[in-house]
N, C-alpha and C positions, 0 to 999 in steps of 0.2 A: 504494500500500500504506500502509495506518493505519499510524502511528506507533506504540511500544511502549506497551502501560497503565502508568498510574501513578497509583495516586490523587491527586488533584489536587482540593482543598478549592475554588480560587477559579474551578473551573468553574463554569457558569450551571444544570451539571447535580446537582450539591451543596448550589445554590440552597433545592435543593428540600428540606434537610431540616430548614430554617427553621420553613417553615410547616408540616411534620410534626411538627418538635418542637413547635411550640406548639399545636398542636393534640392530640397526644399527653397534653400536659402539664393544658389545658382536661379531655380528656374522663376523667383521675385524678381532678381536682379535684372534677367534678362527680359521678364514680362515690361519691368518701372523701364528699361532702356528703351521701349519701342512703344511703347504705352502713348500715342495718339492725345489722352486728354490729361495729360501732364502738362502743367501749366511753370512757365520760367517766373521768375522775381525780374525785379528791375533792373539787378545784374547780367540778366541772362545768364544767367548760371544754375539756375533751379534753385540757388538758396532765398531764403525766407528773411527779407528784413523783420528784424526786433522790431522795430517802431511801425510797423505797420498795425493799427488797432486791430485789422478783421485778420487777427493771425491762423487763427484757426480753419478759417476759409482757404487760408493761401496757403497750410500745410497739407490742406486735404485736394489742393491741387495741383502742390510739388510729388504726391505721393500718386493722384492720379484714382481713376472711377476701376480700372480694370486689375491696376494691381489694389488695389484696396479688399479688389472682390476676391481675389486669390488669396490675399490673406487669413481672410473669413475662412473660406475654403479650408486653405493649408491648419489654420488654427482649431476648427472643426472637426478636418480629419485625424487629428493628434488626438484630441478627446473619444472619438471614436476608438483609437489604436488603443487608448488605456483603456477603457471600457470593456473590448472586449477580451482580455485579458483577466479580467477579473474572476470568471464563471471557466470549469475546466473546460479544456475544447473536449473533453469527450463528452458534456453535456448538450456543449452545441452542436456535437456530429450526431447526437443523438435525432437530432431536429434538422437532419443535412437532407432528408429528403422533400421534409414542408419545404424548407428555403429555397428550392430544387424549381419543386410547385410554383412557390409563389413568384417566382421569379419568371417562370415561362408564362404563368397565368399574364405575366405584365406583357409579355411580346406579344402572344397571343392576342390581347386587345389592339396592339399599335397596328398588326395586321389586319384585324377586322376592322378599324378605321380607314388603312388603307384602303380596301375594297369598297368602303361606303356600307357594307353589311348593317354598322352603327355607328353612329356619330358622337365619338365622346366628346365634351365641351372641353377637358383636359390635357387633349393628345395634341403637340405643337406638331404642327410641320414646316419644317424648313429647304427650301431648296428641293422641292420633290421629293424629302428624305421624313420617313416618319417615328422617330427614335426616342425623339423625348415627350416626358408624363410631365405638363405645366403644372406644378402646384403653387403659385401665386409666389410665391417669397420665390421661390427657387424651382427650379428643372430636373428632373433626374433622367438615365439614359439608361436601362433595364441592362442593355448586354454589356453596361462597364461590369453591374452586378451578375452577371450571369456567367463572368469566367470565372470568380469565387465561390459561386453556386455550384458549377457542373466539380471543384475541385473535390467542393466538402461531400457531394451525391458519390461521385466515383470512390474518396477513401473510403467512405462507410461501405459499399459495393465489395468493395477488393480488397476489404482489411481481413475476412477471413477463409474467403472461400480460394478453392482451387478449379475450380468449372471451366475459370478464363484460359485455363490452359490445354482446352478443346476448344474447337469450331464454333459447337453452338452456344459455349461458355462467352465467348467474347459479343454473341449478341446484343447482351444486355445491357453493357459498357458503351458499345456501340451506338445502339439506339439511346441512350440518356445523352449523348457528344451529338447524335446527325441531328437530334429532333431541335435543339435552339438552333442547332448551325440551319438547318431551312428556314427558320422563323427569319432569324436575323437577317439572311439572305435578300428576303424580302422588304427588309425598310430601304433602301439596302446598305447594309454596312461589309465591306469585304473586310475590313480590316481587324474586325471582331470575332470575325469569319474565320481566319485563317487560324486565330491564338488557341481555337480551341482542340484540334487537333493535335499540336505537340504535347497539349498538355494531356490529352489522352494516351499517347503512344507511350513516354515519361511516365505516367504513371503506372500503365499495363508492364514495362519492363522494369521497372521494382518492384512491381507486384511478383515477379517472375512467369510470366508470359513467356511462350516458346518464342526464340529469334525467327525462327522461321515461320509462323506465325505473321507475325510484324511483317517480315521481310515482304512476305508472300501480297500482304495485304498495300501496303506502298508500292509495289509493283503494279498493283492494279489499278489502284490511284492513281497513278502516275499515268498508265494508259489512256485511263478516262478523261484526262486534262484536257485533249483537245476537245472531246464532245461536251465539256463542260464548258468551255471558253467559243462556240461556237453557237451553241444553245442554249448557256446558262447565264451568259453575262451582259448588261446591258451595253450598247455600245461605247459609254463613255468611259467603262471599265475596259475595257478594251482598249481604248485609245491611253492607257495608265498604263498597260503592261506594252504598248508597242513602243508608247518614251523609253522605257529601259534600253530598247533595241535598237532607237533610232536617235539615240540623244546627241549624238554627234553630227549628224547627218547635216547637210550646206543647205536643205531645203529652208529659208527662213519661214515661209510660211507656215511650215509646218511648227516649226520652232515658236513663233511667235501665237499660233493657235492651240496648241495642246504642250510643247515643250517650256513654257515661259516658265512655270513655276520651279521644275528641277533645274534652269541655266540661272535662274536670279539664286537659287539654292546654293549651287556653285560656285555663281560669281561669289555669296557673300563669304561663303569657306576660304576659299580661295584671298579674300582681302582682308582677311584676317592675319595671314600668315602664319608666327610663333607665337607672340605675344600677342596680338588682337589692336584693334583701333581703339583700343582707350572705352572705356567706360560710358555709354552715349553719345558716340563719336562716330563719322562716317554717315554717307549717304542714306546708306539700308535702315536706320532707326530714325532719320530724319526726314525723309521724303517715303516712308513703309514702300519698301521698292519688291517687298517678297509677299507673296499672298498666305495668309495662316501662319504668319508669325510666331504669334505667341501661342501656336498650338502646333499643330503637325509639326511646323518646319520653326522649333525655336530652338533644335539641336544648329540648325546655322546661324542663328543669331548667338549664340556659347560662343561657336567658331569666330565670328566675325568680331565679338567683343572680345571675346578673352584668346584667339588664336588657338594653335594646336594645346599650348599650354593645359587652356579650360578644357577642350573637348576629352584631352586622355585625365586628365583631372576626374570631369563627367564619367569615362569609362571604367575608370577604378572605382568607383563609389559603388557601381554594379557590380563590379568581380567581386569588393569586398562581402555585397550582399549575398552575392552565391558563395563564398567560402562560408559565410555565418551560416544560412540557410544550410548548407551540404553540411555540414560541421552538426546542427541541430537534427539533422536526417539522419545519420551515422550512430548518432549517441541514444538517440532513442529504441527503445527497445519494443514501445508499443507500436503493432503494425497500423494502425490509423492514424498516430500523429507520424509517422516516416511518411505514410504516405502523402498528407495533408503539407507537412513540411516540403517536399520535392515538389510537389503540384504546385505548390506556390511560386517556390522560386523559377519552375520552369515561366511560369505564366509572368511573372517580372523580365525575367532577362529576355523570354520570349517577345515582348512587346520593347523595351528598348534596343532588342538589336535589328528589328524589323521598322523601327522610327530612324535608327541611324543609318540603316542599308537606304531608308526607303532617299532622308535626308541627300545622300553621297550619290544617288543613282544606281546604286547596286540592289532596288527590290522596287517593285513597281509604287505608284503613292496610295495609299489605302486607307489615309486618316486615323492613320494610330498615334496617339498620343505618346510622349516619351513622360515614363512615369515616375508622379512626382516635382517633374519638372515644368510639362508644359499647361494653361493654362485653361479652368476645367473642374466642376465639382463633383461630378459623377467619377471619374476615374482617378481623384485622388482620394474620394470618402474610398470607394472599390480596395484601393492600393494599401493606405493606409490596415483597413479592416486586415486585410491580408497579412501584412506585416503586424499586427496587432495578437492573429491566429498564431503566425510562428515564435513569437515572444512569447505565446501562451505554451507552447507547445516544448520550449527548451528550458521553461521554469517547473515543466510537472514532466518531468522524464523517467517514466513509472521503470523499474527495475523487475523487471516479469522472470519465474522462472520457467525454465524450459527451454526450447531451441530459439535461434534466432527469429524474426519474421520473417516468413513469405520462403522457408527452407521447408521444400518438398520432400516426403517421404523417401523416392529413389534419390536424393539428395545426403539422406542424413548418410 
């Protein structure tokens, strides 16, 4: 029996909000550098004269309407992250399939809005894109919550059975991972789309899943791609994955109709150099010369302010998180929190190395958020929670007797 909780700062699982805060603290920085309704002093320098009477006024628009609102955010999601620490995660895996539930029950509506079937007065649409549930103060976005949904549904799934490692065992895993990825599909988000899958695979081969198995099953996927990208994808998705392939290409008009976003991407990488242009300095945060800035594409506004410097800065804070996270997987012994642990970390670094490829031109643009960083209350409350679960999970690291987890009979 685990010992009583206590918060306990010099755990290895507290580690972890090192590299959260500094990453936090980066993707403010970068939002206040490019932040549009940031207002200068008389100096033009963005400081605030003392003698001005309506000081208050003028700090709140040195500070600016969009990073104020990430703060909220980032400050919210931290309360979040302790909160759910409190209560053991095996209480809340207990509850991993309601969350599962309720979380599709939420996709499930944005699609029957999309079709017109009912008309929620709640459901925002943006851009032909039907993803967020308006609640007046604030917005939420179902499938930020739905890759920490499908994590906690699969460990409780896979924390004790051995089925998965036949045929019709892996259907069940299956079907819990394709049924949001269609939903999703359809608002449509590819890019929420894609996270859900590694973290299935990742968790099937800790669970000890045949290789072959897997193998067999990516093989087949892989097949299917073209009748998926032929028949499954809307044409502007299309036109995302042909920039990868064509981003060099002399055609300017092609360049300047679907490639614009990944060359201004570049350019701004690219002007960054080592050190970066200074701290709200340069063209790209004073004329917003990049589209989704302070969201999708604010791994190049890192680059552009703080140079290669900041970005591999950026990059360690992630390795860090995966050695904590892998470090938290290894030491536990309970097979639901290892698994809950890896599903996590796969779904963190999975979404920041697919914002950075997407950033650099190396993975088509998907509108995945780099987490933590870019700017966004759904998928830093998501992220946060998540990180929140694996602090929960390397403070109650139950010492079970018996054999390891997920060690098969013809094994022992």
């Amino acid at each position: 029996m685990s010992a009583p909780h206590r918060l306990n700062l010099t755990r290895l699982g507290w580690g972890l909000a090192v590299p959260i805060l500094f990453l936090s603290l980066v993707g403010m920085a970068a939002i206040h550098a490019s932040d549009r309704s940031v207002k200068r002093g008389d100096d033009a320098s963005g400081h605030v004269p003392l003698a001005d009477v309506n000081w208050v006024g003028k700090a709140r628009d040195a500070i600016g309407q969009l990073t104020l609102r990430q703060a909220l955010y980032l400050l919210s999601g931290a309360g979040l992250m302790f909160a759910v620490t409190r209560p053991s995660y095996r209480r809340i895996g207990e509850r991993a399939y309601l969350i599962y539930w309720a979380v599709v029950a939420l996709l499930v509506m944005l699609v029957v809005d999309k079709y017109g079937l009912i008309d929620f007065p709640f459901i925002a649409r943006q851009n032909n894109t039907f993803r967020w549930i308006n609640l007046r103060l604030f917005s939420i976005q179902p499938s930020e919550f739905m890759k920490l949904a499908l994590v906690l549904a699969l460990a409780r799934y896979l924390r004790f059975r051995k089925s998965f490692r036949t045929w019709p065992g892996l259907i069940p895993p299956f079907l819990l991972t394709l049924l949001p990825m269609a939903l999703i599909l359809k608002q449509p988000d590819l890019g929420t789309l894609l996270m859900l899958l590694p973290v299935l695979f990742a968790m099937l081969f800790v669970a000890g899943a045949r290789l072959w198995h897997l193998a067999t099953i990516v093989g087949l996927g892989l097949a299917t791609l073209p009748l998926f990208y032929y028949s499954g994808m809307e044409d502007y998705q299309k036109k995302r994955i042909q920039i990868v392939f064509r981003q060099n290409t002399a055609d300017e008009r092609w360049q300047r109709s679907f490639g614009y976003q990944l060359r201004q991407s570049k350019i701004a990488l690219g002007m960054g150099r080592v050190a970066g242009q200074g701290y709200r300095e340069g063209v790209f945060v004073e004329y917003e010369l990049l589209p989704e800035q302070q969201n999708d594409f604010i791994f190049a506004i890192v680059g552009n302010q703080w140079g290669l410097v900041g970005c591999l800065l950026v990059i360690l804070a992630y390795v860090v998180i995966v050695v904590c996270g892998l470090e938290v997987a290894l030491v536990t012994n309970d097979p639901f929190g290892r698994l809950l642990a890896v599903g996590i970390v796969v779904m963190i670094v999975a979404q920041a190395l697919l914002n950075i490829c997407m950033t650099m031109g190396l993975a088509p643009i998907t509108g995945m958020p780099l987490p933590f960083v870019s700017a966004g209350g759904s998928s830093a409350w998501a992220n946060f929670l998540a990180m929140g679960l694996l602090v929960n999970v390397a403070q109650r690291r139950p010492m079970l007797i018996g054999r390891p987890p997920f060690k098969h009979e013809e094994e022992a």
